[in-house]
PyMOL CGO cylinders between C-alpha atoms (Angstrom):
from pymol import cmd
from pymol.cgo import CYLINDER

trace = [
    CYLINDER, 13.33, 18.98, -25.01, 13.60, 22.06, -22.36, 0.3, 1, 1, 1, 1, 1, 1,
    CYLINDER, 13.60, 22.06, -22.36, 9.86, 22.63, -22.87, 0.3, 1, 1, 1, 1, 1, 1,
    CYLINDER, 9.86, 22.63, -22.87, 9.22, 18.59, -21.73, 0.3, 1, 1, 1, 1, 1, 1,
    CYLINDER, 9.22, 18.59, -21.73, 11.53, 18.98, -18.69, 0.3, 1, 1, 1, 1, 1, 1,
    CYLINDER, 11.53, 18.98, -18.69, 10.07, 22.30, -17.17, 0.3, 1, 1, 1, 1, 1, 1,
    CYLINDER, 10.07, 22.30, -17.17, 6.63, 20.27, -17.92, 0.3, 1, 1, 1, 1, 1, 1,
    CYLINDER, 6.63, 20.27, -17.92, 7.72, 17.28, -15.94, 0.3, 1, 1, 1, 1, 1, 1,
    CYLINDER, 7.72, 17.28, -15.94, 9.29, 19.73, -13.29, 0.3, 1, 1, 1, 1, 1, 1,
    CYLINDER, 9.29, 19.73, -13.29, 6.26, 21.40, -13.33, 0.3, 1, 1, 1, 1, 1, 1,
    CYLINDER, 6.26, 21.40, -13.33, 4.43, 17.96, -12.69, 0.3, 1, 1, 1, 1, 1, 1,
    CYLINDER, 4.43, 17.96, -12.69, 6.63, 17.17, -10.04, 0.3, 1, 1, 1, 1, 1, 1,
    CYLINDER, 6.63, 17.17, -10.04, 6.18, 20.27, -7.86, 0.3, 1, 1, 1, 1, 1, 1,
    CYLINDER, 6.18, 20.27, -7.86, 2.31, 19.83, -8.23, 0.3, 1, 1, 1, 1, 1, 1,
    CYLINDER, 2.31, 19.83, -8.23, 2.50, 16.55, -6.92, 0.3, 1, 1, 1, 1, 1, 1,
    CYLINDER, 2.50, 16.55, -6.92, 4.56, 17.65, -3.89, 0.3, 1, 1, 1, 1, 1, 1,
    CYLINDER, 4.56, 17.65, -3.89, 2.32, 20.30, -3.27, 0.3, 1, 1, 1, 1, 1, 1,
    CYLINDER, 2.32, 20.30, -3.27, -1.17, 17.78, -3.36, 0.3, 1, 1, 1, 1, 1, 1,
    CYLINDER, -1.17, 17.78, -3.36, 0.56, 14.90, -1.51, 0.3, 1, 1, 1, 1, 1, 1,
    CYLINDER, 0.56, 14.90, -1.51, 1.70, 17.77, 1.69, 0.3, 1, 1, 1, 1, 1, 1,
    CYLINDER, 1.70, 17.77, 1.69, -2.32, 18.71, 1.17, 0.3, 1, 1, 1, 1, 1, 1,
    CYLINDER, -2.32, 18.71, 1.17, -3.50, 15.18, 1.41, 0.3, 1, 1, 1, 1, 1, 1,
    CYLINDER, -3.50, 15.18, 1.41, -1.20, 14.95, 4.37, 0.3, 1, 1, 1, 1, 1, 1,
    CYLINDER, -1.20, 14.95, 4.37, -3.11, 17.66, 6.25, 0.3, 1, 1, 1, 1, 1, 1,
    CYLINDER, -3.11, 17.66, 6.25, -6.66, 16.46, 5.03, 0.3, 1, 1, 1, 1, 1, 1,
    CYLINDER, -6.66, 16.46, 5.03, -8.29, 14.59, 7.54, 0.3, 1, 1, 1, 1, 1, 1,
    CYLINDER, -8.29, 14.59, 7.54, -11.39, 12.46, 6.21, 0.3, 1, 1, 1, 1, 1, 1,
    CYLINDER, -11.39, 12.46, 6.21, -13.78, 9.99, 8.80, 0.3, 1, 1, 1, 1, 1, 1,
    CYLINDER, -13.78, 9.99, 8.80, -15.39, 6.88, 8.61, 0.3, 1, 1, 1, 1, 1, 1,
    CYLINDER, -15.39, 6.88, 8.61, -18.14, 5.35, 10.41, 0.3, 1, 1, 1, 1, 1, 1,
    CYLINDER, -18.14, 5.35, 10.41, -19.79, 2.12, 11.92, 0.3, 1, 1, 1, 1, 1, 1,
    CYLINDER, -19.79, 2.12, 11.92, -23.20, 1.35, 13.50, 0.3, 1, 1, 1, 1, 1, 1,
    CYLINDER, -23.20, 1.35, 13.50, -24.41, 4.28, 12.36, 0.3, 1, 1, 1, 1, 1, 1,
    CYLINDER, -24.41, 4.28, 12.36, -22.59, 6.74, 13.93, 0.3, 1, 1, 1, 1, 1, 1,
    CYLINDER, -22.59, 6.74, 13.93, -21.53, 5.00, 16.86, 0.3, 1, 1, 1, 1, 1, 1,
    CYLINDER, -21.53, 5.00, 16.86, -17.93, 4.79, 16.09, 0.3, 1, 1, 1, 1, 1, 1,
    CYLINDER, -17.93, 4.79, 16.09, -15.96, 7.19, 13.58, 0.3, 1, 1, 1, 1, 1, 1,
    CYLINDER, -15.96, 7.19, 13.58, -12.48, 6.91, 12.83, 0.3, 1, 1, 1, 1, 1, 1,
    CYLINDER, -12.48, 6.91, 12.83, -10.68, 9.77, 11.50, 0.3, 1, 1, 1, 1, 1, 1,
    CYLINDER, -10.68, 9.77, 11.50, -7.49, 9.34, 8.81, 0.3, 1, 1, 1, 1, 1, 1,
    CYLINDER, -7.49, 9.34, 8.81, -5.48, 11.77, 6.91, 0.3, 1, 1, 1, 1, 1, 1,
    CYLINDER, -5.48, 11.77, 6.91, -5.23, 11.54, 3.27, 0.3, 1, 1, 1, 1, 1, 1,
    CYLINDER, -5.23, 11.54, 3.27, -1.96, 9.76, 3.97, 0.3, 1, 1, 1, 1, 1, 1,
    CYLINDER, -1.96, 9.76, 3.97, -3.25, 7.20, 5.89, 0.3, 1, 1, 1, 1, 1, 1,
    CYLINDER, -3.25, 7.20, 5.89, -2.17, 8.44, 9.13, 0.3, 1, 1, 1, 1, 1, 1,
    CYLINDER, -2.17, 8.44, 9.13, -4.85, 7.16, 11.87, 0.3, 1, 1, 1, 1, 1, 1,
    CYLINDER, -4.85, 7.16, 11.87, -5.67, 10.46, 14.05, 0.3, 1, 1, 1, 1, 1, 1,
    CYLINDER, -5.67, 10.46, 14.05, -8.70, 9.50, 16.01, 0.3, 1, 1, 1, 1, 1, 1,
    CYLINDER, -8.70, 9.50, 16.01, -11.56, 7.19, 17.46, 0.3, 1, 1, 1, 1, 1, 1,
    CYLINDER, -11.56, 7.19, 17.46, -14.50, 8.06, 18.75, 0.3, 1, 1, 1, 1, 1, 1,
    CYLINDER, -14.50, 8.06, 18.75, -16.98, 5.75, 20.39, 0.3, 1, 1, 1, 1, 1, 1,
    CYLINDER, -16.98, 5.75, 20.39, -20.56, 5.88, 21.69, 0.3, 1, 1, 1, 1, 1, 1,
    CYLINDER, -20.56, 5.88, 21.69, -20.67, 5.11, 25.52, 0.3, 1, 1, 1, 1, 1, 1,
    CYLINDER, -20.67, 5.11, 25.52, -24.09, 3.15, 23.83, 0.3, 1, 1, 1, 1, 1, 1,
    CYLINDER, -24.09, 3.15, 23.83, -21.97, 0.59, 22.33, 0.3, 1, 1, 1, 1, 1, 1,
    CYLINDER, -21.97, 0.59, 22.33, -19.45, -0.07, 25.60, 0.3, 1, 1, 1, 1, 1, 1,
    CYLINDER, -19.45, -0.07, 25.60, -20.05, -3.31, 26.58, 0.3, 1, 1, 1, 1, 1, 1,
    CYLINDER, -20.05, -3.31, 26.58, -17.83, -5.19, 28.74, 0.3, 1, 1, 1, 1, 1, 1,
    CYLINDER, -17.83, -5.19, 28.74, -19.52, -8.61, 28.10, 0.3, 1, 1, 1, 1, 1, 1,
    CYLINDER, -19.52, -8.61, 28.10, -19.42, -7.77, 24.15, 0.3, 1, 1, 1, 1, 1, 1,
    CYLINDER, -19.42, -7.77, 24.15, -15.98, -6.32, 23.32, 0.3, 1, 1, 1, 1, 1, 1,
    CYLINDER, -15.98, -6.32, 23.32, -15.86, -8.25, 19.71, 0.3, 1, 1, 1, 1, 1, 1,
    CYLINDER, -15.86, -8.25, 19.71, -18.64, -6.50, 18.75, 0.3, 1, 1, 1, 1, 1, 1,
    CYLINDER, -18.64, -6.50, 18.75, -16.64, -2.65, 19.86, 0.3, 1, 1, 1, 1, 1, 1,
    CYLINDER, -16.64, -2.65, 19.86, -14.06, -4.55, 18.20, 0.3, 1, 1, 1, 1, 1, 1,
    CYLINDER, -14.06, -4.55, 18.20, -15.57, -5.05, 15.17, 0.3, 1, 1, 1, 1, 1, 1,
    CYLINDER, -15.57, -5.05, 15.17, -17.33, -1.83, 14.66, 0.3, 1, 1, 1, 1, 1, 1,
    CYLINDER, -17.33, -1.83, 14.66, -13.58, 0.36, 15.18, 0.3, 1, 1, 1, 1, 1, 1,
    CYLINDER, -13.58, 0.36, 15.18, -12.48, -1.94, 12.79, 0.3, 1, 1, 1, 1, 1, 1,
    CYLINDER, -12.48, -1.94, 12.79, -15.33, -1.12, 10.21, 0.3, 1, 1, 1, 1, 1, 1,
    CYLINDER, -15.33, -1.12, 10.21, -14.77, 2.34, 11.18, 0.3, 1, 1, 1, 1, 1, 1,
    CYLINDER, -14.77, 2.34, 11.18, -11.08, 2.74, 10.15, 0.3, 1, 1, 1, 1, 1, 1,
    CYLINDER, -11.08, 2.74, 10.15, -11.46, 0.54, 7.42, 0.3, 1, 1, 1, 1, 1, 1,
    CYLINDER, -11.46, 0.54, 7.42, -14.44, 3.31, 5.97, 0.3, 1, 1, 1, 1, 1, 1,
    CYLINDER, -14.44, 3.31, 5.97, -12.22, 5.75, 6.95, 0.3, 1, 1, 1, 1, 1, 1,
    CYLINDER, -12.22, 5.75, 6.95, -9.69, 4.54, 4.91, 0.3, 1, 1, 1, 1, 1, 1,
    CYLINDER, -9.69, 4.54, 4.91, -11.68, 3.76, 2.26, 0.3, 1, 1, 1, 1, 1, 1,
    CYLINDER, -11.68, 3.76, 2.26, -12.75, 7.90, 2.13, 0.3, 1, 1, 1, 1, 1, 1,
    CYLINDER, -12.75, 7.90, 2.13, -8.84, 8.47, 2.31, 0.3, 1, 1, 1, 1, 1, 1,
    CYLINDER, -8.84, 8.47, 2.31, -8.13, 6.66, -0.92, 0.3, 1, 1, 1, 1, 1, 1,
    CYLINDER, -8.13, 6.66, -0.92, -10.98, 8.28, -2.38, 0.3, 1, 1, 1, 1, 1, 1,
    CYLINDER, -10.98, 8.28, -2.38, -9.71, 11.72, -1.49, 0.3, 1, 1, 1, 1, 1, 1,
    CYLINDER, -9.71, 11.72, -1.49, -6.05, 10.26, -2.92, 0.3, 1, 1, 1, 1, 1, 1,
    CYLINDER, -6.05, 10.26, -2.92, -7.74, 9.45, -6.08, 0.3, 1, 1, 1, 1, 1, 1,
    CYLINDER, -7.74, 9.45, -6.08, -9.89, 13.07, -6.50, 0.3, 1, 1, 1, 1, 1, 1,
    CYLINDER, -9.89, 13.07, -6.50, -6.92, 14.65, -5.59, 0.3, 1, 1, 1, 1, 1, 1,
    CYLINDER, -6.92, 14.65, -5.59, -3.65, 12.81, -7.82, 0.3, 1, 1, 1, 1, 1, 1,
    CYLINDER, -3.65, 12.81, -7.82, -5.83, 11.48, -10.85, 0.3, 1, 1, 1, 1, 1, 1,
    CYLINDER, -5.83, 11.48, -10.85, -5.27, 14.53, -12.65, 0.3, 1, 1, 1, 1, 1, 1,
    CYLINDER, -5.27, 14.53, -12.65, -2.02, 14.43, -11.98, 0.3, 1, 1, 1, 1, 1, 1,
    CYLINDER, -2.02, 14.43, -11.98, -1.27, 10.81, -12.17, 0.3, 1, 1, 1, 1, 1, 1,
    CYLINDER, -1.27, 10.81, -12.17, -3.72, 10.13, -15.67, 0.3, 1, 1, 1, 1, 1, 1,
    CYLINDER, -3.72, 10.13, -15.67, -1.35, 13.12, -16.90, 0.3, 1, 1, 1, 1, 1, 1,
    CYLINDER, -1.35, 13.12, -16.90, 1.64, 11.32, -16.05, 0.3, 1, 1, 1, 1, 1, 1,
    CYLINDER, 1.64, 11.32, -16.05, 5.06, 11.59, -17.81, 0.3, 1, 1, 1, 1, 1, 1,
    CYLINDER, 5.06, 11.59, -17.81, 3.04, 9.51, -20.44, 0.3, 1, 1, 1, 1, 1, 1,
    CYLINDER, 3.04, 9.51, -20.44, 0.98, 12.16, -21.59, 0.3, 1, 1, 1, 1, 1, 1,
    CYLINDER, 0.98, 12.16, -21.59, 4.12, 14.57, -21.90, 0.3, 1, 1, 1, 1, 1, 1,
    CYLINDER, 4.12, 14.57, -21.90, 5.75, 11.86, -23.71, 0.3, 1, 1, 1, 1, 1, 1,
    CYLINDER, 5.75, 11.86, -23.71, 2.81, 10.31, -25.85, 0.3, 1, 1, 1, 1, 1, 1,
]
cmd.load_cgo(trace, "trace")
């Protein structure tokens, strides 16, 4: 039974330590091929846009609109795909595999 606990305390403290690193990862995304990026931590945490002067124009904002949009949303999409590389160990592990 001690041997399980220091297992799932040892579980525990690598998952603290990956979730503080996902926290300071910063991934991007992309839309119109380059011509807006959006930045995002591993958290989720939106940290910055970036945007083409090419694609500023004031008679088509839905289209700028649209492309940050795409651009967070890849962004976000890299995020979760950091989450998942980083806590699937961990997380396929689970208190499941200590206990099963």
């Amino acid at each position: 039974m001690q041997q399980l606990l220091q297992q799932a305390q040892n579980m525990q403290q690598q998952m603290a330590v990956a979730q503080q690193e996902l926290a300071e990862t910063e991934v991007t995304g992309t839309a119109g091929g380059g011509l807006v990026t959006a930045t995002v931590t591993g958290g989720g945490e939106l940290k910055g846009i970036v945007i083409d002067p090419k694609v500023v124009d004031p008679d088509d904002v839905d289209t700028l609109a649209d492309l940050v949009v795409a651009a967070v949303r890849d962004a976000n999409r890299a995020a979760q795909e950091l989450v998942e590389a980083k806590l699937g160990p961990l997380a396929s592990g689970g208190l499941g595999g200590l206990l099963g």
